[in-house]
C-alpha positions as CSV (number, residue, x, y, z in Angstrom):
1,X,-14.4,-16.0,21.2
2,X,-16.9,-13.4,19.2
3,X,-19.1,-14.8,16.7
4,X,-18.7,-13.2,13.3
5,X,-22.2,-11.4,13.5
6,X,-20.5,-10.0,16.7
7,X,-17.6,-8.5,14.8
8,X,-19.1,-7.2,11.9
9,X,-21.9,-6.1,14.3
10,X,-19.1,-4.1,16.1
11,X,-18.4,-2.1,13.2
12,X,-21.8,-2.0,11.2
13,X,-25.3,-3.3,12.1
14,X,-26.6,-6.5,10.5
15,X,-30.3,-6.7,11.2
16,X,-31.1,-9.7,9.3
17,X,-29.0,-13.1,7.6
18,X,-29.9,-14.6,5.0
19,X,-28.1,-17.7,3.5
20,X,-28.3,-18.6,-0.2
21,X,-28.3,-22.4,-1.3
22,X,-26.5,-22.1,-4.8
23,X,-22.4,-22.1,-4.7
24,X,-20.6,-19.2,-5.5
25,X,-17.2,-19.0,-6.5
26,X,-14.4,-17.8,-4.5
27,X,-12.9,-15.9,-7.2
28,X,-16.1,-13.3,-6.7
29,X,-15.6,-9.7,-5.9
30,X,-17.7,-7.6,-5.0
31,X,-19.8,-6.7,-8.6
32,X,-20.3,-10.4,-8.8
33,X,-21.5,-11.3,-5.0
34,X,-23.5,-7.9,-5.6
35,X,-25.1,-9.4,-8.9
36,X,-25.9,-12.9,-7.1
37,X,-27.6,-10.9,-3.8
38,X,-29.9,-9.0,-6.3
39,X,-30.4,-12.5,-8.7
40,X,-30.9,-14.6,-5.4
41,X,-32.6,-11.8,-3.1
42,X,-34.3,-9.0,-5.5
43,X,-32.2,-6.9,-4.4
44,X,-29.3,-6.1,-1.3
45,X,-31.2,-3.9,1.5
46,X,-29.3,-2.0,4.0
47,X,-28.1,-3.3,7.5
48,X,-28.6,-7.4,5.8
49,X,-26.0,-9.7,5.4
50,X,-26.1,-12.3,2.8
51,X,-23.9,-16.0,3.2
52,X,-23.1,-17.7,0.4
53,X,-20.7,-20.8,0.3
54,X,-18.4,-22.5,-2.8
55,X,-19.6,-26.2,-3.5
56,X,-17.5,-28.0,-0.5
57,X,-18.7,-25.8,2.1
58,X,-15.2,-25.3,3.4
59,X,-15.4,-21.0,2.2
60,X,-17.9,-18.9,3.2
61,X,-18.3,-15.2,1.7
62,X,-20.2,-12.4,3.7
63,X,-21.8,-9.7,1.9
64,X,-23.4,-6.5,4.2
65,X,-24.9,-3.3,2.7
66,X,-24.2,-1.0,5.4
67,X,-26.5,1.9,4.0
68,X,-23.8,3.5,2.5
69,X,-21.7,0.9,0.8
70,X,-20.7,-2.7,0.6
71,X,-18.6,-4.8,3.0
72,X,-17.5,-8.2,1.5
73,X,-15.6,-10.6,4.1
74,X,-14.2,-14.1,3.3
75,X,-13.9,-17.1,6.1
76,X,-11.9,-20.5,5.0
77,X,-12.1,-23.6,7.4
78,X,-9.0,-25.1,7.4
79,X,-10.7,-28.0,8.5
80,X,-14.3,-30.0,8.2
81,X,-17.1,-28.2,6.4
82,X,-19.7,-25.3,7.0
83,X,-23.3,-27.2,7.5
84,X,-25.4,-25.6,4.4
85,X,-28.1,-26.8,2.5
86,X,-27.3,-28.7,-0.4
87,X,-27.3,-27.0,-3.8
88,X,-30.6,-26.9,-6.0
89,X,-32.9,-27.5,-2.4
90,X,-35.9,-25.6,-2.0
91,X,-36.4,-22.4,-1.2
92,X,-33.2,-21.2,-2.4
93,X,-32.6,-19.0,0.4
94,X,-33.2,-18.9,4.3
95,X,-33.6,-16.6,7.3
96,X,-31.2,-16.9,9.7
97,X,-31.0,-15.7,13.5
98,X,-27.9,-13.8,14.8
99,X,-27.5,-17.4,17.1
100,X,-27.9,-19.3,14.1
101,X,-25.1,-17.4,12.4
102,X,-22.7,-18.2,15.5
103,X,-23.8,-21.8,15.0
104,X,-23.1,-22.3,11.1
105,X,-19.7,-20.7,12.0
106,X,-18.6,-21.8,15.6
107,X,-16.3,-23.1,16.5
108,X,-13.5,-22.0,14.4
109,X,-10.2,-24.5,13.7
110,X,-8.0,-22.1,15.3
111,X,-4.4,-22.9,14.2
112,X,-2.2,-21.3,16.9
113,X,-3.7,-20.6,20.9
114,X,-3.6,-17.8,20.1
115,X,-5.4,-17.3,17.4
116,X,-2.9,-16.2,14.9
117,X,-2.5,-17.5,11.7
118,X,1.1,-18.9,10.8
119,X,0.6,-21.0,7.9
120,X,-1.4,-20.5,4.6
């Protein structure tokens, strides 16, 4: 099974990932997961991808500046939680390694064997 750093690395290149503490809402689009990168980051540099989770940990939104324009993916566990940092901890953001990435998000509840999603 390919990480998600793997897949969007298949399509774009993600040099660095940073996670960000603080919620954010599912509901965001792009202008507003743009405006929490710059509030969070100073500002959304190319080939980075920035996490951010809502407040249970169980969705995860992906933000990558690709050098030319904005990808903006969405993960939802089905089950269990992502392990994040608790809201208002210090610093309010964190380097993460490529492996690190695959180990926040692996292993995915998979609700079929293969893979494909039958119920939402």
């Amino acid at each position: 099974m390919c990480s998600l750093a793997a897949r969007v690395a298949a399509v774009i290149r993600v040099d660095e990932v940073w996670l960000a503490v603080d919620p954010l809402d599912m509901r965001a689009g792009f202008d507003t997961a743009l405006a929490r990168v710059v509030k969070v980051f100073g500002a959304a540099h190319p080939h980075l991808a920035y996490l951010f989770a809502n407040r249970r940990a169980t969705r995860m939104k992906v933000l990558v500046h690709d050098g030319i324009g904005i990808w903006l993916a969405a993960r939802r566990l089905n089950q269990g939680q992502f392990v994040w940092p608790h809201a208002g901890s210090e610093p309010k953001q964190h380097a993460l390694t490529h492996e690190q990435l695959a180990g926040l998000v692996l292993p995915w509840q998979r609700i079929g064997q293969d893979g494909v999603i039958r119920i939402v």
